[in-house]
C-alpha positions in Angstrom: 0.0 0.0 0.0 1.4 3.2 -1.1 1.5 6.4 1.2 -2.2 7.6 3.0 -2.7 10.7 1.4 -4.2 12.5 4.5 -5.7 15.5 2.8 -7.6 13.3 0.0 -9.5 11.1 3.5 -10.4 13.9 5.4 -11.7 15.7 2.1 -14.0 12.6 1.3 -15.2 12.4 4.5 -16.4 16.2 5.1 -18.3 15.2 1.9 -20.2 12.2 3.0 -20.6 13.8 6.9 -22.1 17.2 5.1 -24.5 15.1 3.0 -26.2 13.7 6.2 -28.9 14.7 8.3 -27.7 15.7 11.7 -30.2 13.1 13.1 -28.0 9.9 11.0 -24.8 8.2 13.0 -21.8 7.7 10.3 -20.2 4.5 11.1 -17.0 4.3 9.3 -17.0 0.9 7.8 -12.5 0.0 8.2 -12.8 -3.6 7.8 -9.3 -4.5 5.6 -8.2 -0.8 6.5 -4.7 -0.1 8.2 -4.3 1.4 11.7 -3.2 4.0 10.1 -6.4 5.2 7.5 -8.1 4.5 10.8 -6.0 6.8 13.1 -6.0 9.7 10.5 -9.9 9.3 10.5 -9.6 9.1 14.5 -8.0 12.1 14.3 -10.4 13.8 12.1 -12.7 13.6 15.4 -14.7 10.5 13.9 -14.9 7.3 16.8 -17.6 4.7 15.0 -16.1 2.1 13.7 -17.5 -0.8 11.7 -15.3 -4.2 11.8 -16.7 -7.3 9.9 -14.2 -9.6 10.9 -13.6 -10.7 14.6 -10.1 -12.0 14.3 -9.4 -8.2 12.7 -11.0 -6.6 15.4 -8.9 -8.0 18.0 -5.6 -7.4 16.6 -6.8 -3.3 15.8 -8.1 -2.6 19.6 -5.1 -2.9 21.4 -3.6 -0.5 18.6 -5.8 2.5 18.4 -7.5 4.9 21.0 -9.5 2.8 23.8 -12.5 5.9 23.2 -13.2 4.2 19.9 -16.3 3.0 19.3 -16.3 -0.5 17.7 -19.5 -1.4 15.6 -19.4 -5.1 15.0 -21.0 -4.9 11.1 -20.5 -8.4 9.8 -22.5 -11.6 10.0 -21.5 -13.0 13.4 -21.5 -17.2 14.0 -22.2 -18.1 17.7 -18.5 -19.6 17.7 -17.1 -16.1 18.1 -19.2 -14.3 20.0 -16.7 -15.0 22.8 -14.2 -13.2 20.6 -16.3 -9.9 20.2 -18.2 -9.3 23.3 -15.4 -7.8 24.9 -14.7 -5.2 22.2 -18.2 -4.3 20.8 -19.8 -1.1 21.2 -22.7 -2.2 19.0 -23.8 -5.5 17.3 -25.2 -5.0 14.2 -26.4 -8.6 13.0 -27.9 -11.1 15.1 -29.8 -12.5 12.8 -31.6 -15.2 14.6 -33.0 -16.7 18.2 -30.0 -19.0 18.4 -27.3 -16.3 17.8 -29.5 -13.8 20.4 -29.5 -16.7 22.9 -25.6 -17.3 22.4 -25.5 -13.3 22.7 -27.5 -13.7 26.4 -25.3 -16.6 27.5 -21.8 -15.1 27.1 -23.2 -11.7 28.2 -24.5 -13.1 31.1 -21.3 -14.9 32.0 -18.9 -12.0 31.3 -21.4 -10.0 34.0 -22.4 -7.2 31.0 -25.3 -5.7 29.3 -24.8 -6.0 24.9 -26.3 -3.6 22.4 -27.9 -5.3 19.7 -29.8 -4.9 16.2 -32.2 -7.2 15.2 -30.8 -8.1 11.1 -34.0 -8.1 8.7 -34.2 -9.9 5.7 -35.6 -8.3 3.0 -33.3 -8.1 0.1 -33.7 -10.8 -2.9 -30.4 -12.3 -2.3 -30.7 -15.4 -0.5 -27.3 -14.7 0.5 -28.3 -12.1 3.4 -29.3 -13.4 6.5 -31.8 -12.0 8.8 -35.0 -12.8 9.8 -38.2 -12.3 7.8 -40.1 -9.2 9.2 -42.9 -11.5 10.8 -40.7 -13.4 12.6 -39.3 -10.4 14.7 -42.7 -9.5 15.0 -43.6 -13.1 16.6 -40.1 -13.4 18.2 -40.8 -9.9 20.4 -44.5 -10.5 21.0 -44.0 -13.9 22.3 -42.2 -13.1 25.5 -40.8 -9.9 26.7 -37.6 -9.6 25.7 -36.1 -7.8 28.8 -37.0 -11.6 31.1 -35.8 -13.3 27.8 -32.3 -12.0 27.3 -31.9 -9.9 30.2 -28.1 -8.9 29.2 -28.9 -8.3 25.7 -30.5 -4.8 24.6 -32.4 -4.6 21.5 -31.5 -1.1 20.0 -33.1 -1.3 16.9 -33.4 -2.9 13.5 -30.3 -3.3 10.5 -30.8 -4.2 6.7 -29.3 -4.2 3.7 -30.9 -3.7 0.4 -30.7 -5.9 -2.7 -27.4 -5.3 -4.7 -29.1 -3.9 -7.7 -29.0 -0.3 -10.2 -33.1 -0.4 -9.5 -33.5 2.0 -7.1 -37.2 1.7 -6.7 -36.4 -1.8 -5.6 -33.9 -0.6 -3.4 -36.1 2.1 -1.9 -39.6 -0.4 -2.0 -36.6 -2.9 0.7 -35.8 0.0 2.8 -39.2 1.2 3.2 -40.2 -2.2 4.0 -37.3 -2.2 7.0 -39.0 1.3 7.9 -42.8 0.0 8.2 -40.7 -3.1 11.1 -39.2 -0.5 12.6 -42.4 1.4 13.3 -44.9 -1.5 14.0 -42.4 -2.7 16.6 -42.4 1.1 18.3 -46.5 1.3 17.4 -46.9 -1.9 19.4 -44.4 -0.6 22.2 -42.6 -4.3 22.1 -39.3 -2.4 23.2 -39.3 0.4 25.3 -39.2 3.7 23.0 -36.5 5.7 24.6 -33.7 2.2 23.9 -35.3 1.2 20.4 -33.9 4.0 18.3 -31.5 2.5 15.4 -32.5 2.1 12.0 -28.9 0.2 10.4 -29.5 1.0 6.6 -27.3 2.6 3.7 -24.3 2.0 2.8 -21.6 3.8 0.3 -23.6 3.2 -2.8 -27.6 3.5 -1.3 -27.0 5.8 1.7 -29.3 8.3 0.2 -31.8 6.2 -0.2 -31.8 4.7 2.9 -32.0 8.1 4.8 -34.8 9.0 2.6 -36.8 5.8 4.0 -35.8 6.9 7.7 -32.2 5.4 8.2 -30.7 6.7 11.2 -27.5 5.3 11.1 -25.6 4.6 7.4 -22.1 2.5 7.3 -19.9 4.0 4.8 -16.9 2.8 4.0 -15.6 3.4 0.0 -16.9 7.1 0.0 -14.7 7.5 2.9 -11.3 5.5 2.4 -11.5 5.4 -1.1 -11.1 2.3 -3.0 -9.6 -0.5 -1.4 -5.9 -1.1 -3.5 
């Protein structure tokens, strides 16, 4: 990798952080990014970060500023939840009971409290995980979730879009993510003042996303440029 060219980062990333709302989070997507892109963003003022990878993750901590915020972005297998408890700020995709009761166990044994989104399904790809927007609905009706997983806290909703040019499509998927999100706050199934994170948009749908009431994007090529 040749040189970071300092100027060029924090150039692309007054762009993306003037083109949202003051009401969206930006979580810096640095999955595959030095400790250095991520320090000169650090020192920017910017402290969400999203890793995908947990065996990453844990090498970067110990290396950057322990006031970093550490947004675990990627799909997550039970295995290593062990491995990014310790580290995560935010958990972006449990994507199922089994992975939420995994989350409650290890939580539970390591004496803390974990942020969570619940990960919807609703691209066309059967390659995203999540589950189907009924489900949640049956999943939070059935039992309150605060005597079901008493160390996990369910802070909102994440989904991603079908990979696709068709941006009707793409909006018709966030919308649908958007119509969850409020039937889950319309039927109080989560206390209001916790469930407050709608995960959609990335580099390439952001503004779509924020149109259908995204409150928290994960950019990462706008910002760092394109990986080498």
């Amino acid at each position: 990798m040749g040189a970071l060219d300092r100027s060029a980062l924090a150039e692309r990333y007054h762009a993306v952080k003037a083109g949202l709302p003051a009401h969206v989070t930006l979580v810096a997507v640095s999955k595959t990014r030095s400790v250095e892109e991520i320090r000169a963003l650090y020192d920017l003022g910017h402290r969400a970060f999203g890793e995908n990878y947990p065996q990453e993750l844990r090498e970067k901590v110990p290396q950057l500023p322990p006031d970093i915020q550490w947004h675990f972005i990627g799909h997550l297998q039970r295995s290593n939840v062990k491995h990014v408890l310790p580290f995560a700020h935010l958990i972006h995709g449990v994507d199922g009971p089994r992975l939420l009761e995994e989350i409650e166990k290890r939580a539970n044994a390591s004496a803390k409290t974990v942020d969570v989104l619940l990960q919807i399904h609703v691209a066309l790809e059967e390659t995203k995980h999540g589950f189907a927007p009924d489900e949640v609905l049956e999943l939070l009706r059935e039992q309150d979730p605060a005597e079901r997983w008493p160390h996990v806290r369910i802070r909102g909703l994440m989904g991603m879009a079908t990979n696709t040019d068709d941006r009707a499509r793409i909006s018709a998927e966030f919308n649908t993510m958007n119509k969850l999100y409020r039937k889950v706050m319309e039927e109080d199934l989560l206390p209001a003042g916790r469930f407050n994170t709608l995960s959609m948009g990335m580099s390439g749908d952001a503004e779509l996303a924020i149109q259908a009431g995204s409150t928290l994007v994960r950019i990462g090529t706008a910002i760092f440029g394109e990986r080498a």
